[in-house]
Steps between C-alpha positions, in 0.01 A plus 500: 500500500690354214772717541545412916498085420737596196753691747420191790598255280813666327616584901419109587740365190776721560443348853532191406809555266685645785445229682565256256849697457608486851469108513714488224834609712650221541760541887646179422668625164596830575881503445693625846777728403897488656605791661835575639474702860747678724487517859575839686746388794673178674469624846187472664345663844176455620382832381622443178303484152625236259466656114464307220517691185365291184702628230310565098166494705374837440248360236312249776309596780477264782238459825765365713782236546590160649834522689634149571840488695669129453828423662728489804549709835788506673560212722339245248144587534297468209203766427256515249283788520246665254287846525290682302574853418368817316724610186543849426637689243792705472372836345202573319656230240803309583542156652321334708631480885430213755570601817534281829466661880706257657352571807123352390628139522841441358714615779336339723512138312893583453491585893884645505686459868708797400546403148436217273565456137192405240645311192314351215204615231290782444199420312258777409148413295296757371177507468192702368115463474566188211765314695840438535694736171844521664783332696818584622798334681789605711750178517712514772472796683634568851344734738608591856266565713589700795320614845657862429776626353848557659672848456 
C-alpha cells in the first residue's frame, strides 16, 4: 500500500514539474534568427514550383512557412499575397526547402494575359510547434510569369 501512494505521488510531482516547465517558455522572447534564401528560377508557368532554399538551416526543423509576395505587376497593379506552405528538407540533413505550387493560388492572383512581370519582396517566416524561429527576405526580385513557354 505504502509503496503504490509512494509511486502515485512521485508520478503526480514530476507531473506537476513538467507542467510547471512548459509555462515557463516564454514565445514572446524567443529570438527569430536571419536567414539568407535563394530562389530557384525567374520565369514562372502555371505548373511551376517556386523553391526557396534557406541556406545554414540544416540544424532547424520547421512545420511549415509563410510566403508573403509584396510588390508590383506589370501594368501598375499592386498585389499583396500571403500562403502558407509545408517546408521540407533537402536530404536526410541539409537545408531546409520552401516550396510554392504556383498553381494553388499565386498564378491565379498574378492572372498573366500572356505574360506579366511580378516585382517586389519575398518574405518567408518559419515556423515550428513554439512559434515564429526564422525569417527570410528576397528584396527586389522579378519574376515572369508566363501562360507557357515559347520555343
Amino acid at each position: 500500500m505504502k509503496s503504490g501512494l509512494l509511486t502515485w505521488l512521485t508520478l503526480l510531482s514530476f507531473g506537476c514539474v513538467s507542467c510547471a516547465s512548459s509555462d515557463d517558455i516564454d514565445v514572446e522572447e524567443r529570438s527569430v534568427r536571419e536567414f539568407v534564401v535563394t530562389i530557384d528560377r525567374d520565369v514562372v508557368v502555371p505548373s511551376s514550383t517556386l523553391n526557396f532554399q534557406v541556406l545554414n538551416s540544416a540544424d532547424r526543423s520547421a512545420s511549415g512557412a509563410q510566403i508573403r509576395f509584396a510588390g508590383v505587376l506589370e501594368g501598375g497593379e499592386t498585389i499583396d499575397e500571403s500562403f502558407y506552405v509545408g517546408v521540407d528538407r533537402i536530404g536526410e540533413r541539409g537545408d531546409l526547402i520552401v516550396q510554392v505550387r504556383v498553381f494553388e493560388g499565386l498564378f491565379s492572383a498574378v492572372a498573366p494575359q500572356g505574360s506579366r512581370r511580378f516585382t517586389g519582396s519575398i518574405a518567408i517566416e518559419l515556423d515550428d510547434a513554439i512559434g515564429t524561429f526564422g525569417r527570410a527576405y528576397l528584396e527586389d526580385t522579378r519574376l515572369l510569369f508566363v501562360s507557357e513557354l515559347q520555343p
